[in-house]
N, C-alpha and C positions, 0 to 999 in steps of 0.2 A: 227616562230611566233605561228604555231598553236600547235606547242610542250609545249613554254611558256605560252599559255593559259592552256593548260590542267595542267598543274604544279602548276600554282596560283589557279585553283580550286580545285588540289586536297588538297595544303595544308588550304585553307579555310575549305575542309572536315572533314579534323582532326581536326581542333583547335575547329571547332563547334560539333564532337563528344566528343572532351574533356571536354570544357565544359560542355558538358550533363551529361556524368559521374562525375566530378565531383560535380556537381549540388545532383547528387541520393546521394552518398555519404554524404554530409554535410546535405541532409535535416534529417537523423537519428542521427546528431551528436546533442548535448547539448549546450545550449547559454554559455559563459566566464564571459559576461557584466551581471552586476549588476539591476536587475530588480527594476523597480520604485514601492514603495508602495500604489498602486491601489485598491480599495474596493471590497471585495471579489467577483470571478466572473467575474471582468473584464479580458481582453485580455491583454496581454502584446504590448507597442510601437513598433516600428518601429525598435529598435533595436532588437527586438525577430524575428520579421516578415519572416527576411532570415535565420529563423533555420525551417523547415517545421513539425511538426509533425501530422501525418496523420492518418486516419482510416487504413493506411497498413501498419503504421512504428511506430505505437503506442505500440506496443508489443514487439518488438526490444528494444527502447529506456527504457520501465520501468524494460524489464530483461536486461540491462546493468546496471542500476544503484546500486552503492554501497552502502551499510548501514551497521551501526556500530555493531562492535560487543559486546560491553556496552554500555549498557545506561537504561534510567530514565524516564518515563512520565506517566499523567493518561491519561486513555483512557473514553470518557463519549459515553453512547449507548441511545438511545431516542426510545422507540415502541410507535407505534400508533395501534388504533383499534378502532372501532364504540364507543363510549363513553369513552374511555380508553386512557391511554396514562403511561408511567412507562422510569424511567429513571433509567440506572446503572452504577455503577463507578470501572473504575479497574483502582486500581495502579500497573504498572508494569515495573519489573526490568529485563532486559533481558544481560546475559553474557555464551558468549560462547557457543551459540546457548542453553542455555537452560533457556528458560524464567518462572519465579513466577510470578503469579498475586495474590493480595487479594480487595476482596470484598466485602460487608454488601448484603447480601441476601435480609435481613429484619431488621426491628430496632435490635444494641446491640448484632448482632448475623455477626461473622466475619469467612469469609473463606478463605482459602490459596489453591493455586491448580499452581504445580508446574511440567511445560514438560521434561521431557528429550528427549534426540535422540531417547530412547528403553521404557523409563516408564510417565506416569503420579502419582504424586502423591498428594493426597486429604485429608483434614484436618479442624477442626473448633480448635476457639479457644480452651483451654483448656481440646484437647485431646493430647492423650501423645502418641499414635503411628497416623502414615497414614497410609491413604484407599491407598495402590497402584496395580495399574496393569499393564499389556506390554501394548507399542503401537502396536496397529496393529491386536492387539486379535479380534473375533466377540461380539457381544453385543454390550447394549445401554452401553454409559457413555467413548468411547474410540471417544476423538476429538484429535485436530492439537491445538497447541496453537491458533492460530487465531481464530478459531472454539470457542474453552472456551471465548475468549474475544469478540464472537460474533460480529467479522467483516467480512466482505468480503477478501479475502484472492489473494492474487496474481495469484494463480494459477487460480481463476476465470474467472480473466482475460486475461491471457497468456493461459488457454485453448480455449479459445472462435474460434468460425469461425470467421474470417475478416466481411461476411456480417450480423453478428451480431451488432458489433461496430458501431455505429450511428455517433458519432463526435469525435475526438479528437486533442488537440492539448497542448499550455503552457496559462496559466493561476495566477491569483493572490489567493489565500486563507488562510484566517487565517491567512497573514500578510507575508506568506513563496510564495517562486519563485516553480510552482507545473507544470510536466505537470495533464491533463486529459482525462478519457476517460467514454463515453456517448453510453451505450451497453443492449441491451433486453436480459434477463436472457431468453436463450433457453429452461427453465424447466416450468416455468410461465408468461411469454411472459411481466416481470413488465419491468419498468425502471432505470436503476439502472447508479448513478452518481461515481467516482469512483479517487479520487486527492492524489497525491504522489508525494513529495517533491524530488525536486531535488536536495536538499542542502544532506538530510537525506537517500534518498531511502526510506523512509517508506510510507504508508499510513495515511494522516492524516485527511481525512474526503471522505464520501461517503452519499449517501444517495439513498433510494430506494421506487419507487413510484408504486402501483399496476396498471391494465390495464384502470380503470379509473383518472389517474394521481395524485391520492389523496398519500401527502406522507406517509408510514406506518415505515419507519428506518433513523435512521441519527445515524451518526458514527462523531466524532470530536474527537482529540486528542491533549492536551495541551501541555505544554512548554517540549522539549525533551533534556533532560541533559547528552548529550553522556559522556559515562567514570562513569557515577554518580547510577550505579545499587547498591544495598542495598545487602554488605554481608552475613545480617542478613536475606535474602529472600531465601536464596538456605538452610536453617540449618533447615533439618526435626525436630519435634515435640522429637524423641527417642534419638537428640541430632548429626547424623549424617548431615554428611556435604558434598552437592552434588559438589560443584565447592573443586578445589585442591586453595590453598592460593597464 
């Protein structure tokens, strides 16, 4: 009898360390089910609930997500400042890891600024060669694309210490199934909001608030047409053509 006691407890031992493990496991994995269209900012039902995403599994989960390698959308940028405020627009085409954007600086006045793996290259309308130079040189004027389109960048947040990260989990924004993540920028101790699609992998809204919680950035990004990048975006000013056909 007291053999068969200790056998029934230990196989209760197992099944309830299994389950534990399998519990760590699925809380990093990605919901299947079809999110309800909820008002930006709300939390997802009850069918999200048993997907965990956490202040420790929030950096896992966004460096696992896939994003296309064509595609199509503008990017809008919002600053704030004591009396100020300025909005920017980039349209951007990105294939094959190398993304164009063009933007209006200022009225009637159009610019193109185009990354490669190795170059950036820089251009207004109606010059006939680009400003280019290597990624990776010293000096001002050498960014990441993300950088030129003045967002928050992923590696932002996949660098960060864990107790940085304030909240994160899956959320509704801008109409897209996102998770997010809620993290103190260790250089300036602001707050910085930070939503990426989990349909897309990409980034499509963030926002960031200094130490007295006044917003000063908001990042939003509209409708994104994977497969739909603009041939005519990789074709330098001198006639050369950075993607192969």
């Amino acid at each position: 009898m007291a053999f068969g006691g200790l056998l029934i407890v230990a196989v209760v031992v197992v099944m309830l360390v299994t389950l534990l493990f399998r519990r760590d496991i699925d809380a990093v994995g990605l919901p299947v089910s079809t999110p309800s269209l909820e008002a930006p900012g709300e939390t997802q039902p009850d069918a999200l609930d048993r997907v965990e995403v956490t202040r420790e599994t929030i950096q896992h989960v966004v460096a696992e997500l896939n994003r296309p390698d064509n595609y199509r959308r503008d990017i809008i940028i919002e600053s704030y400042w004591d009396g100020g405020h300025n909005i920017q627009i980039f349209s951007v085409s990105v294939s094959d890891g190398v993304t164009s954007l063009l933007t209006q600086p200022s009225p009637g006045v159009e610019k193109r600024i185009v990354v490669t793996a190795d170059t950036q290259y820089i251009w207004y309308r109606g010059d006939r060669t680009p400003f280019a130079s290597p990624i990776g040189t010293s000096g001002d004027g050498i960014r990441t694309a993300d950088e030129w389109q003045m967002m928050i960048t992923y590696e932002d947040l996949l660098n960060l210490d864990v107790s940085d990260i304030i909240e994160a989990g899956f959320t509704e924004y801008g109409g897209q199934h996102c998770v997010y993540a809620v993290y103190l920028s260790p250089l300036l101790g602001h707050t910085m909001r930070y939503y990426v699609s989990v349909d897309l992998g990409l980034v499509i809204g963030a926002e960031e608030f200094d130490v007295t919680s006044t917003l000063i950035y908001a990042m939003r990004a509209g409708e994104c047409i994977v497969g739909g990048a603009d041939p005519a975006a990789f074709i330098l000013p001198d006639g050369r053509i950075l993607l192969e056909s």
